[in-house]
C-alpha positions as CSV (number, residue, x, y, z in Angstrom):
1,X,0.0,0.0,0.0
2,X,1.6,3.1,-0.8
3,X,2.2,6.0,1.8
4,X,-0.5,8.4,2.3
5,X,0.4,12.1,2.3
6,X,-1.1,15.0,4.1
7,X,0.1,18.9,4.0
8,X,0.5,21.4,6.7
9,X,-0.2,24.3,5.5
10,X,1.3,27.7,7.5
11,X,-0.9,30.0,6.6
12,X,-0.6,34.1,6.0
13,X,2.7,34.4,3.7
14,X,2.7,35.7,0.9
15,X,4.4,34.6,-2.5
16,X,6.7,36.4,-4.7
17,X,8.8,35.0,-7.9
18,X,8.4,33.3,-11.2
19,X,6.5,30.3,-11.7
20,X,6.5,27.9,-14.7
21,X,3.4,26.2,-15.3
22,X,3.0,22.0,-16.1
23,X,1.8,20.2,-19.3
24,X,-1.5,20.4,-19.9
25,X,-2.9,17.1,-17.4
26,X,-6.1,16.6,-19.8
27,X,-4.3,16.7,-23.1
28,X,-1.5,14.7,-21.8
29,X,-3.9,12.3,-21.0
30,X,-5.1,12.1,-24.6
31,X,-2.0,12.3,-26.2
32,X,-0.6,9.4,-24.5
33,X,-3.1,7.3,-25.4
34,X,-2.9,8.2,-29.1
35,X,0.4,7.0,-29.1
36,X,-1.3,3.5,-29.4
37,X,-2.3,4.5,-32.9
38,X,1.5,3.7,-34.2
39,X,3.9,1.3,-34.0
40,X,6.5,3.7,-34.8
41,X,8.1,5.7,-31.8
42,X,6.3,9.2,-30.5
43,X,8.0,11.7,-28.7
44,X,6.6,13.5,-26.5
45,X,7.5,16.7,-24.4
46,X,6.2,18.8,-21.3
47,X,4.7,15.8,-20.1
48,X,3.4,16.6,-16.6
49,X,4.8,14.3,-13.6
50,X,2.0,14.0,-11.6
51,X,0.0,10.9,-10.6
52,X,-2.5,10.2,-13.2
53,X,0.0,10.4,-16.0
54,X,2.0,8.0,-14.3
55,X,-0.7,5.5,-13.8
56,X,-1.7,5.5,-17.4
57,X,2.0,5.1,-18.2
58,X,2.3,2.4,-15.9
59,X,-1.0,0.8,-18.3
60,X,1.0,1.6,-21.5
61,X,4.1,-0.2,-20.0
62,X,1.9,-3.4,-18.9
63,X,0.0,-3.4,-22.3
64,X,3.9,-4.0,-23.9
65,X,4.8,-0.3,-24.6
66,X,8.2,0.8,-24.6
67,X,7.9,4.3,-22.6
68,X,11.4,5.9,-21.9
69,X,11.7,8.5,-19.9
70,X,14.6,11.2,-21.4
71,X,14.6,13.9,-18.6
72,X,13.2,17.1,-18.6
73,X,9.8,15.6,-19.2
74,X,9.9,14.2,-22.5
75,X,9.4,10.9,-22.8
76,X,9.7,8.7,-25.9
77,X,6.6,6.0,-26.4
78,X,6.5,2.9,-29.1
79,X,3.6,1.1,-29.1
80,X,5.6,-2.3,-31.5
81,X,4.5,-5.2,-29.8
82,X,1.0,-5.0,-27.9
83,X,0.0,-8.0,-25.3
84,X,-3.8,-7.1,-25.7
85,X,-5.1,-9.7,-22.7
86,X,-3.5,-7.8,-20.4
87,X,-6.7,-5.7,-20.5
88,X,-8.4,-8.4,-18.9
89,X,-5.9,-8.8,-16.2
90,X,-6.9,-7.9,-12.8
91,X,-3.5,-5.6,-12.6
92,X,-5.1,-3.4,-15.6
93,X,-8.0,-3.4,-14.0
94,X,-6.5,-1.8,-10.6
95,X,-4.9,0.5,-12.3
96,X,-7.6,1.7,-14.4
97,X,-10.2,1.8,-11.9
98,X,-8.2,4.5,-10.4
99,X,-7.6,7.2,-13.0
100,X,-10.7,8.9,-15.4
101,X,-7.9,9.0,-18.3
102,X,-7.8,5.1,-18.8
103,X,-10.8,5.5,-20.9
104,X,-9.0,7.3,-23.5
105,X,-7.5,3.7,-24.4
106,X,-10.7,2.4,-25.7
107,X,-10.6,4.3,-29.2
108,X,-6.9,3.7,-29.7
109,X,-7.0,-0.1,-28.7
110,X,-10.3,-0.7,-31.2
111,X,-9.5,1.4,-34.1
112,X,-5.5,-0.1,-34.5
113,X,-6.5,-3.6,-32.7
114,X,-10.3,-4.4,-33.3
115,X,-11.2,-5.0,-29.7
116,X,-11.2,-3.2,-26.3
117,X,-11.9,-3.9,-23.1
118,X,-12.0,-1.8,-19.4
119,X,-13.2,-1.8,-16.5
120,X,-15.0,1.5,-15.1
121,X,-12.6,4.0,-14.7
122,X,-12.0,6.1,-11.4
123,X,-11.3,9.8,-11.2
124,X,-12.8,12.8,-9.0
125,X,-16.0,12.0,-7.3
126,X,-17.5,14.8,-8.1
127,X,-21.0,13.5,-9.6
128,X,-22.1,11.0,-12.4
129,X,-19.6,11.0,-15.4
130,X,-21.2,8.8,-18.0
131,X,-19.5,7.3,-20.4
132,X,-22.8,7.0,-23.1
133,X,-21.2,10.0,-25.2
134,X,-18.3,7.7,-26.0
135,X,-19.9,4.0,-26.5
136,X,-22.8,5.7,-28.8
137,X,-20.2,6.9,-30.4
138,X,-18.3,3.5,-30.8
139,X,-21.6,1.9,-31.6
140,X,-22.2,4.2,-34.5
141,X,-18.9,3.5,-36.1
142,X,-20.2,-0.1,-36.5
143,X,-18.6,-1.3,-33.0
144,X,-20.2,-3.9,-31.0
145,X,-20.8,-3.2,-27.1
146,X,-21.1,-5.2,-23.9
147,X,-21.4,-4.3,-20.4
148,X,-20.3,-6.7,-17.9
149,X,-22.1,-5.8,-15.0
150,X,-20.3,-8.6,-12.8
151,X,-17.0,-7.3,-13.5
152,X,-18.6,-3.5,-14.3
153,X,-16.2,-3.8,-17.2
154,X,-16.9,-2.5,-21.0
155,X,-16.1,-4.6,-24.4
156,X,-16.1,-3.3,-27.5
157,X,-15.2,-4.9,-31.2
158,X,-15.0,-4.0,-34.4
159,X,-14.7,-3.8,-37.6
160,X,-15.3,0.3,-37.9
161,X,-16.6,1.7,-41.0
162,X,-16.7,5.9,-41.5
163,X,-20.1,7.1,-40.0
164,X,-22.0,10.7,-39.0
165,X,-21.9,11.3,-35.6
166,X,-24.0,14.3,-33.7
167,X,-22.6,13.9,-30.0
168,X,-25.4,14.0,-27.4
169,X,-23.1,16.1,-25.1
170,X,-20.6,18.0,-25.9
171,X,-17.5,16.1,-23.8
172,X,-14.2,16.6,-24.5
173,X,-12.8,12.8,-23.5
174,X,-15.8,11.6,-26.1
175,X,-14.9,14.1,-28.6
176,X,-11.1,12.8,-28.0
177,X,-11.9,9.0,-27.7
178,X,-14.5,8.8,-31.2
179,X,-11.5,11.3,-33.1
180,X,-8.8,8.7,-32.3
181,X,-10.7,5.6,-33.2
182,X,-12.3,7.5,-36.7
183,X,-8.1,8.4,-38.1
184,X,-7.9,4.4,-38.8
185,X,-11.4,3.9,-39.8
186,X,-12.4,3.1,-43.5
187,X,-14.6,5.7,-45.1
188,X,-15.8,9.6,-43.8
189,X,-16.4,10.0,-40.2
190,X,-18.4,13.6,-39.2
191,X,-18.3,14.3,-35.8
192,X,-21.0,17.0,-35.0
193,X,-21.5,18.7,-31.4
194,X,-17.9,17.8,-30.8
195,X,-15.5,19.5,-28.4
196,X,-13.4,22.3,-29.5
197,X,-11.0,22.8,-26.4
198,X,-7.0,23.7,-27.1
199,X,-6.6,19.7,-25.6
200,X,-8.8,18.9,-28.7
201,X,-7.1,20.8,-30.8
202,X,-4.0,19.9,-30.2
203,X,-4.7,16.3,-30.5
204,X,-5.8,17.4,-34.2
205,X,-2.9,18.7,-34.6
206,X,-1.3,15.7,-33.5
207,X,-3.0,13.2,-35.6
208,X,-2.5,15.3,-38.6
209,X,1.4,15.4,-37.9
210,X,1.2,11.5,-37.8
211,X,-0.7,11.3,-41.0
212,X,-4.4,11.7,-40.2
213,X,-6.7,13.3,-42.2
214,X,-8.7,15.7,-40.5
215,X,-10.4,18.9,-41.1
216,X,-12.7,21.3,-39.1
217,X,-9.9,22.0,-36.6
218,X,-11.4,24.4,-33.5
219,X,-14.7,24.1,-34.4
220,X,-17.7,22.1,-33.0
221,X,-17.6,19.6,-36.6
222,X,-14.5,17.4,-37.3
223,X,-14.4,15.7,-40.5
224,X,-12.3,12.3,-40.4
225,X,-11.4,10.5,-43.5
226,X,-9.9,7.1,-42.2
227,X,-6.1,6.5,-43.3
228,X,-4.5,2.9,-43.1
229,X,-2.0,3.4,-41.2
230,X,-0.5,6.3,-38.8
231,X,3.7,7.3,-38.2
232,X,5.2,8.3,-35.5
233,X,5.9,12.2,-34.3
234,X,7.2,15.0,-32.0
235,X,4.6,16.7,-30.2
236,X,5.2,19.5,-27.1
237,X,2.2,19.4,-24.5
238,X,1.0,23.0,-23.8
239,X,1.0,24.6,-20.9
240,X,-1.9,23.6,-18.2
241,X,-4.3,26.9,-18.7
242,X,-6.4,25.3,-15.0
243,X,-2.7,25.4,-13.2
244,X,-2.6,28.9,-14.7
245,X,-5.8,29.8,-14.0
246,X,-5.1,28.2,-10.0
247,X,-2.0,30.4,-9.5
248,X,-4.4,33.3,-10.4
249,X,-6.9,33.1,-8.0
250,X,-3.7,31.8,-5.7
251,X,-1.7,35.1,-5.9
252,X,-5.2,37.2,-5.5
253,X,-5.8,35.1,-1.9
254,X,-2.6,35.8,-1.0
255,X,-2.0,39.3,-1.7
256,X,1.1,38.2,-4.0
257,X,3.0,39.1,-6.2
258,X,3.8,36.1,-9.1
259,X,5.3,36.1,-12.8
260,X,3.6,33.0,-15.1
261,X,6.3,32.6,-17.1
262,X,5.1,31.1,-20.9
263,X,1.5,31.2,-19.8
264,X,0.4,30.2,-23.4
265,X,-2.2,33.4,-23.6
266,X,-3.3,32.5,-26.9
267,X,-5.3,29.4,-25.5
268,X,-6.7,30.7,-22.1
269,X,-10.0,32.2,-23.6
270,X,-12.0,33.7,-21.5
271,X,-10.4,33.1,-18.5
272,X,-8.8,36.3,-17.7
273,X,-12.2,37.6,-18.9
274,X,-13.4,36.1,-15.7
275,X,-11.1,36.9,-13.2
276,X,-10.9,40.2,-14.3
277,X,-14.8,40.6,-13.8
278,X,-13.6,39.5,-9.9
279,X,-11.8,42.7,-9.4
280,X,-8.4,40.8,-10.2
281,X,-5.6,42.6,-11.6
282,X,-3.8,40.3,-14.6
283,X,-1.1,42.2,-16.5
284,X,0.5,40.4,-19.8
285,X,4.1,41.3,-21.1
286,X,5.3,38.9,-23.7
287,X,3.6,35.4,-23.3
288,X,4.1,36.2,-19.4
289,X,1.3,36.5,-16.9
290,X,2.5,39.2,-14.4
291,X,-0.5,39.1,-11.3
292,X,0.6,42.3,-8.8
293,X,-0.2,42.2,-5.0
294,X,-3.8,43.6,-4.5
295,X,-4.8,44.4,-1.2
296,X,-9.0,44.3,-1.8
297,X,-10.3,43.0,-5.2
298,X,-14.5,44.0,-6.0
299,X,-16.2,41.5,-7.3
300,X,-18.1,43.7,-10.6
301,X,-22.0,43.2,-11.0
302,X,-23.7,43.2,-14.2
303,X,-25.0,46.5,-15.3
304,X,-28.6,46.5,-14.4
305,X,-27.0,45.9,-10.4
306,X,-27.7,42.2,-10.3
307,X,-25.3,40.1,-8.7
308,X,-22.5,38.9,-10.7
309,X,-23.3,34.7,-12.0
310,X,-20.2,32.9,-13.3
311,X,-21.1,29.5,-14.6
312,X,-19.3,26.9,-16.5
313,X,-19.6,26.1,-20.4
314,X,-18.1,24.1,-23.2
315,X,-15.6,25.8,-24.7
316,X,-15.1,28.9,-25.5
317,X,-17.1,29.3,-22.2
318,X,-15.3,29.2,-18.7
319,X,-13.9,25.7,-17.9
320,X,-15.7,23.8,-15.1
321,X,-12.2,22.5,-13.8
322,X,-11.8,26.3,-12.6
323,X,-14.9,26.5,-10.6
324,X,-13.9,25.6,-7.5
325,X,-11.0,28.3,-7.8
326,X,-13.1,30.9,-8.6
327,X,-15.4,30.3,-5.6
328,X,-12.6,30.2,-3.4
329,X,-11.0,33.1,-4.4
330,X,-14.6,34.9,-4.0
331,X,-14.2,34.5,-0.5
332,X,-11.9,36.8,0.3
333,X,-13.0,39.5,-2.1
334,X,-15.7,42.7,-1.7
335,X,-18.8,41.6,-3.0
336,X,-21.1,38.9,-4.0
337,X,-20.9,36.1,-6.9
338,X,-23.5,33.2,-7.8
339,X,-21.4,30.3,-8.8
340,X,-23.4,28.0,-10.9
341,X,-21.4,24.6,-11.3
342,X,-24.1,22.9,-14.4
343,X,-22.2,20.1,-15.1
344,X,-21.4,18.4,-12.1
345,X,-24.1,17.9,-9.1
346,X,-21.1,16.9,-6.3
347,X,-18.0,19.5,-7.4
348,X,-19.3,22.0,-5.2
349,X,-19.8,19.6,-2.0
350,X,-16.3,21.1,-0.6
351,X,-17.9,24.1,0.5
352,X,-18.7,23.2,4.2
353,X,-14.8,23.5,4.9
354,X,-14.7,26.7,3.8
355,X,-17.4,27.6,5.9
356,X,-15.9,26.1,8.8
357,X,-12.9,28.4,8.2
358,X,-15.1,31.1,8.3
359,X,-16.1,31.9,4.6
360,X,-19.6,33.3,4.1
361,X,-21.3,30.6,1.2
362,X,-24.5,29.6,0.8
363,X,-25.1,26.4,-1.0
364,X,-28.1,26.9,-2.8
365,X,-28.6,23.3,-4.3
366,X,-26.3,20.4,-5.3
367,X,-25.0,22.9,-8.2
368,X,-25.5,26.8,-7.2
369,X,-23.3,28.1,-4.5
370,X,-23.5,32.5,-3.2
371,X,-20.2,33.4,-1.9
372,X,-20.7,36.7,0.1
373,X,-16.7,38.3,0.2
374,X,-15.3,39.2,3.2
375,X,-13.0,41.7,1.6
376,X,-10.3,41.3,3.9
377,X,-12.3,42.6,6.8
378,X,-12.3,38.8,7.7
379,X,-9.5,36.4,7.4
380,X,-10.2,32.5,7.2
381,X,-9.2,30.4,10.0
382,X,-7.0,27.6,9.5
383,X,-8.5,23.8,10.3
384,X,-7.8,20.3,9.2
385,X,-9.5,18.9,6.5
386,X,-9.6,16.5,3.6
387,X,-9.1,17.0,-0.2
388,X,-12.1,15.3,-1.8
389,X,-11.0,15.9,-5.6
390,X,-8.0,17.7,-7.5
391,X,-9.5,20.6,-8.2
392,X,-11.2,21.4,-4.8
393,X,-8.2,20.1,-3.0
394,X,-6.1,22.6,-4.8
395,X,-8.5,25.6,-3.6
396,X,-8.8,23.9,-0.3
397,X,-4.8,24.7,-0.3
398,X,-5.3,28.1,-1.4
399,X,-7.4,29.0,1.1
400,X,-5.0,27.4,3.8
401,X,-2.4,29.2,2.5
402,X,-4.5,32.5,2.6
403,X,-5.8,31.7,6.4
404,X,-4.8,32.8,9.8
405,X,-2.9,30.0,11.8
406,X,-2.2,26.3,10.4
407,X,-3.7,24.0,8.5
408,X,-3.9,20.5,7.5
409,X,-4.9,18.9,4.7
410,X,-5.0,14.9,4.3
411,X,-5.8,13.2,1.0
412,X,-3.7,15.1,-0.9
413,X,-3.1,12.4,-3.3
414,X,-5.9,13.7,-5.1
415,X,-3.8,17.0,-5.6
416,X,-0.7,14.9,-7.1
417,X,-3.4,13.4,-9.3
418,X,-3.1,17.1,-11.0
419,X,-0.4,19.3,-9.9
420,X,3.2,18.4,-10.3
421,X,5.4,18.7,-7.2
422,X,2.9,21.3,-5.7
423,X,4.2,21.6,-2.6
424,X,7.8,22.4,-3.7
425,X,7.2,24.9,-6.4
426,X,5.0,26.9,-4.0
427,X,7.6,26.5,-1.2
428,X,10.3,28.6,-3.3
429,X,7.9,31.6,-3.9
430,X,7.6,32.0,-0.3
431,X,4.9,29.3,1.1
432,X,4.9,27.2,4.1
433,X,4.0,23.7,2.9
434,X,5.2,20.9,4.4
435,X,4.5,17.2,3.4
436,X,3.9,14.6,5.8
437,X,2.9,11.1,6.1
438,X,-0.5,10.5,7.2
């Protein structure tokens, strides 16, 4: 059993320095798993070491992948020589039960081997996360579909034939998992209501560098037409716009003072959009993210006086993975927001720590939460407490890091899911974090 960590958190410092931010965690999740699609070597750079990319490598390695690891995060990947029944092992199944990404095998494993198989994957708990956007998907490319309810595993064989395909959702893992299995399909594949976030893009991008044939590239409608086979490539992970977004609302709690270095402004959308509309100061010089020490930040209202809503929305709208940031940062800010998490009915189920640190929130239902801002006039008290998911352990550190006194945090295994060597990078811009064993 591997050791459980927990941080305590000194609260009250404030941070100052440069900060680099990881690989993209959700597109390195994807492109991984597309290296599958070849037998020829992929290599891949600014691949984030944190825990869910490890467990999916670990998957890769025990599937008969050759993954090298080169140094400074790049890691080289053939897929040559594939020992399928290891998906039916009950070591793949461990594994893949713990990490949401493990479904991004399914489309590789049945476009370039005919067959798949997993069990359910894992991932946050942070509501129901059906998986019916990607088998309908299969299914309409001609796949055939089993459910194991015994073994809660999922089966799927081909052969695929080109198909048109209006998504019932618009998922980014679906749009990701029906793309990779559609590049090595026969025929014209149209994928409709699909996805069009940078991790989506850049997978296109991908694919096309190994030979796919794709068009439609940043909108919601990919057109596939199915090659025989796909080469190998070099492909650079971009930088992690939710870490980005994190250290944001992390310097505002704070009252710090933080360079983003490479921040990858191009593919952050509305983001600053909505942290600006928070009363945050973000100032860009080159492809730097400069955010200056603020004493109070107002949250705006809308301009018939209503109180301010931010909600989450496919993309170009304001990532749900950022939610939980926002609404902690709202605590310590003048003013009042409605957060209104629509995806997810348990993301917001954090907010009774908060509260018990002293934040004002109301939790209106299982997905509406109103923050009223203390605006400094309060601080947050620090308490010990446990990190339910990646995103709302991370602003369950932020707000720790913000409060009066100490704090601890167990669980923070979930954090490691997402955040590389958290802990450390924040410790040499001034915070008191300190790992220990649970």
């Amino acid at each position: 059993m591997s050791t459980q960590h927990s941080f305590l958190v000194e609260g009250g410092h404030s941070l100052s320095g440069t900060i680099h931010p990881q690989g993209a965690k959700n597109e390195a999740l994807q492109i991984i798993s597309a290296c599958l699609l070849t037998s020829e070597e992929m290599i891949v750079h600014n691949v984030p070491d944190i825990l869910d990319v490890r467990r999916l490598l670990d998957l890769l390695i025990g599937l008969g992948v050759s993954v090298v690891e080169r140094g400074n995060n790049t890691f080289s990947i053939t897929a040559r020589n594939i020992d399928l029944d290891y998906l039916a092992s009950p070591e793949y199944q461990a594994t893949a039960k713990r990490i949401r990404g493990s479904v991004m095998l399914l489309g590789p494993c049945i476009a370039r081997f005919g067959r798949a198989f997993m069990p359910r994957p894992g991932g946050d708990k942070i509501g129901r996360r059906r998986l019916d956007t990607h088998i309908n998907g299969f299914e309409k490319l001609g796949a055939k579909f089993n459910y194991d309810n015994d073994r809660e595993s999922y089966y799927l064989g081909g052969p695929l034939r080109g198909s048109y395909i209006l998504m019932n959702e618009i998922s980014v893992t679906g749009t990701a998992n029906i793309l990779m299995s559609a590049v090595l399909t026969r025929g014209e594949t149209v994928i409709y209501n699909a996805a069009c976030e940078p991790y989506v893009q850049q997978l296109c991008r991908m694919l096309t560098k190994m030979g796919a044939n794709i068009t439609g590239m940043g909108s919601n409608k990919l057109t596939v037409n199915g090659v025989e086979e796909l080469h190998g490539t070099t492909h650079t992970i971009q930088p992690d716009f939710v870490e980005i977004g994190s250290f944001i609302g992390m310097a505002a709690m704070t009252q710090s003072s933080i360079r983003i270095k490479n921040g990858g402004l191009a593919d952050l959308g509305i983001i600053p959009q909505v942290f600006h509309s928070m009363g945050i100061d973000i100032q860009k010089e080159g492809d730097d993210i400069i955010v200056p020490e603020q004493d109070v930040y107002e949250i705006q209202s809308f301009i018939d006086g209503s109180i301010l809503t931010i909600y989450d929305a496919p993309w170009p709208g304001f990532t749900p993975d950022l939610i939980s940031i926002i609404l902690v940062t709202a605590t310590q800010a003048k003013g009042s927001v409605l957060i209104h998490q629509k995806m997810f009915e348990s993301r917001l189920f954090f907010v009774d720590k908060l509260i018990e640190m002293g934040a004002k929130i109301i939790l209106c239902d299982p997905h509406r939460a109103t923050v009223i801002g203390l605006g400094r006039e309060q601080q947050l008290k620090g308490i010990e407490m446990s990190s339910p998911d990646i995103r709302a352990g991370v602003s369950l550190l932020i707000a720790a890091m913000s409060a009066e006194g100490s704090s601890l945090i167990h669980n923070v295994q979930q954090i490691d899911r997402g955040y590389q060597n958290i802990d450390q990078r924040l410790n040499a811009l001034g915070a008191r974090i300190k790992r220990i064993n649970s």
